[in-house]
KOLPA-807999 format. One record per residue (C-alpha): residue number from 1; y, z, x. Coordinates in Angstrom, 2 decimals. Example, Ala and Ser with C-alpha at 12.3 -4.5 7.8 and 13.67 -1.06 7.14 Angstrom:
@vomi: 1	yy: -4.50	zz: 7.80	xx: 12.30 .
@vomi: 2	yy: -1.06	zz: 7.14	xx: 13.67 .
// end
This chain:
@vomi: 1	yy: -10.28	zz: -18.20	xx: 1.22 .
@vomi: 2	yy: -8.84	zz: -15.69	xx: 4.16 .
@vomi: 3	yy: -5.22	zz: -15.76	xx: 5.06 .
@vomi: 4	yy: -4.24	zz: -14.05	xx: 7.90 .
@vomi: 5	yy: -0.63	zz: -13.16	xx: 8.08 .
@vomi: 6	yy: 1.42	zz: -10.94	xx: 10.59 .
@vomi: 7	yy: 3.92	zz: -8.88	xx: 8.78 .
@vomi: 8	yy: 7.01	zz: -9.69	xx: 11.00 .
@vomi: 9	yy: 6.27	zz: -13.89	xx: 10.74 .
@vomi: 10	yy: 8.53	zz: -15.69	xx: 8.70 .
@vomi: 11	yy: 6.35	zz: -17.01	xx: 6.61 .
@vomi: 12	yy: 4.44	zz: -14.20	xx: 5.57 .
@vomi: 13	yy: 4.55	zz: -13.99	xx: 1.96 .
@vomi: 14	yy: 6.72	zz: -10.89	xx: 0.28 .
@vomi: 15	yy: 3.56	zz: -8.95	xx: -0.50 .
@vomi: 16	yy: 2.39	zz: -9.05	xx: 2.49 .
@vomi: 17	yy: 5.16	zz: -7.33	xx: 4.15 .
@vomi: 18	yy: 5.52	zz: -4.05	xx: 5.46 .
@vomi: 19	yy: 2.27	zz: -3.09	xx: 5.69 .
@vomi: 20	yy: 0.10	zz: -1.86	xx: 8.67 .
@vomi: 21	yy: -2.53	zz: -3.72	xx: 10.88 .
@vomi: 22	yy: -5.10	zz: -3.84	xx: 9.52 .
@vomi: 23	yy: -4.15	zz: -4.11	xx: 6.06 .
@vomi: 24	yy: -6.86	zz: -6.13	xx: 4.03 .
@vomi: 25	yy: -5.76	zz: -7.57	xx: 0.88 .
@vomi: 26	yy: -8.12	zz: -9.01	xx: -1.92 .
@vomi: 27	yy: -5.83	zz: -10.91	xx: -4.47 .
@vomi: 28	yy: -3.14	zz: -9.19	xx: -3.07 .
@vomi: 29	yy: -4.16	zz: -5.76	xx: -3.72 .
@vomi: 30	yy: -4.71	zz: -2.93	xx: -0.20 .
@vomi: 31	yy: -8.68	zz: -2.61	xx: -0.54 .
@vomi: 32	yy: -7.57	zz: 0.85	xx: 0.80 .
@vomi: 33	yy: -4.41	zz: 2.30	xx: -1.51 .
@vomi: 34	yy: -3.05	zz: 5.65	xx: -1.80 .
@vomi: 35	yy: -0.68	zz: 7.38	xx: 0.10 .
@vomi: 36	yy: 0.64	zz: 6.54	xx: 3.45 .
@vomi: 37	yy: 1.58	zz: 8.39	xx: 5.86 .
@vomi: 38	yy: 4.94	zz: 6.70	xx: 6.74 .
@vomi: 39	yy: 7.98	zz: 5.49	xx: 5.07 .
@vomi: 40	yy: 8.77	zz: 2.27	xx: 4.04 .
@vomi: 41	yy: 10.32	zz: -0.11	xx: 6.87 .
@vomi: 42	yy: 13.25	zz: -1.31	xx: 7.63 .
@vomi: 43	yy: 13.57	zz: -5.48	xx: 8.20 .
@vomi: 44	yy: 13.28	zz: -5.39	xx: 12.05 .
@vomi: 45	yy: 11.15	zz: -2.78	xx: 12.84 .
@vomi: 46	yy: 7.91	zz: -4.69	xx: 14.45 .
@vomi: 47	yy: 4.45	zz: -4.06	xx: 13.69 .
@vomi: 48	yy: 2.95	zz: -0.79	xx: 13.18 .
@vomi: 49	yy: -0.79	zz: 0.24	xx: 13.39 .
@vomi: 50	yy: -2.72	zz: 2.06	xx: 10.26 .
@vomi: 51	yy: -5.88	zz: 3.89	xx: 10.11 .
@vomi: 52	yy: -8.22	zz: 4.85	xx: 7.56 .
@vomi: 53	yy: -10.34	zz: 7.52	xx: 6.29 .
@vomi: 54	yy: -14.17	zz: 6.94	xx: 6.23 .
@vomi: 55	yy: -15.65	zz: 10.17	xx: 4.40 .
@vomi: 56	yy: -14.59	zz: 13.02	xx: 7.32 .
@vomi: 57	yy: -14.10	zz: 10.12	xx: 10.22 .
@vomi: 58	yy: -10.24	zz: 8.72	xx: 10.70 .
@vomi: 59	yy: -11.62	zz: 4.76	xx: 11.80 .
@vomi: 60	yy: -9.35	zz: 1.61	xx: 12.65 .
@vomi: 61	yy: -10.17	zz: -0.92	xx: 9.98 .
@vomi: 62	yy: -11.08	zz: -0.26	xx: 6.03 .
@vomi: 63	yy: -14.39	zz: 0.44	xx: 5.59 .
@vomi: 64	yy: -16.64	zz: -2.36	xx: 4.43 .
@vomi: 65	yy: -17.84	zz: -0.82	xx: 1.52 .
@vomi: 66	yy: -14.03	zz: -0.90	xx: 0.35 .
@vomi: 67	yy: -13.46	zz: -4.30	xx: 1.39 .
@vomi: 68	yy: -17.02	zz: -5.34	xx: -0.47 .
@vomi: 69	yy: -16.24	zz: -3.32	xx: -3.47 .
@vomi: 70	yy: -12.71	zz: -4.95	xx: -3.76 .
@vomi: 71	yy: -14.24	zz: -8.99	xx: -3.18 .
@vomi: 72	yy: -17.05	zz: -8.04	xx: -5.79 .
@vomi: 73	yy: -14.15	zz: -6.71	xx: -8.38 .
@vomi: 74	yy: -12.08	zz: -9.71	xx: -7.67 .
@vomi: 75	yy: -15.36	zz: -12.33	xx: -8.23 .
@vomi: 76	yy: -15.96	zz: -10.33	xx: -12.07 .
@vomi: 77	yy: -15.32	zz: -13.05	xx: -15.08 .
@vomi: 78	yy: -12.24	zz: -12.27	xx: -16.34 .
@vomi: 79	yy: -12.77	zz: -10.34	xx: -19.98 .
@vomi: 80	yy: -10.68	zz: -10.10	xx: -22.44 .
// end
């Protein structure tokens, strides 16, 4: 199922919040973490854009291997 949510909406869930466009989320985890290169917003702010890292390249969206690697992790049976 895809949910699209903007970050300043009302209704956007809490973990979904302050985060860049785009931010792709696969059970609620960034298919792109690590540091980023801003603090943490204040209620209020607006939107903010985010780019990514693609090898040496700086592109606007997560790569799709990322955003393939993180659906195939999330499809895995459950072990344990």
């Amino acid at each position: 199922m895809w949910t699209e949510w903007g970050s300043d909406d009302p209704e956007c869930p809490e973990h979904a919040r302050n985060l860049g466009s785009p931010t792709v989320l696969v059970n609620g985890e960034d298919v792109a973490p690590g540091p980023h290169p801003w603090a943490p917003r204040e209620p209020g702010d607006g939107p903010r854009c985010r780019v990514y890292r693609d090898n040496d390249a700086i592109v606007p969206a997560p790569p799709v291997r990322r955003v393939v690697d993180a659906i195939t992790k999330a499809l895995r049976p459950s072990v344990g």
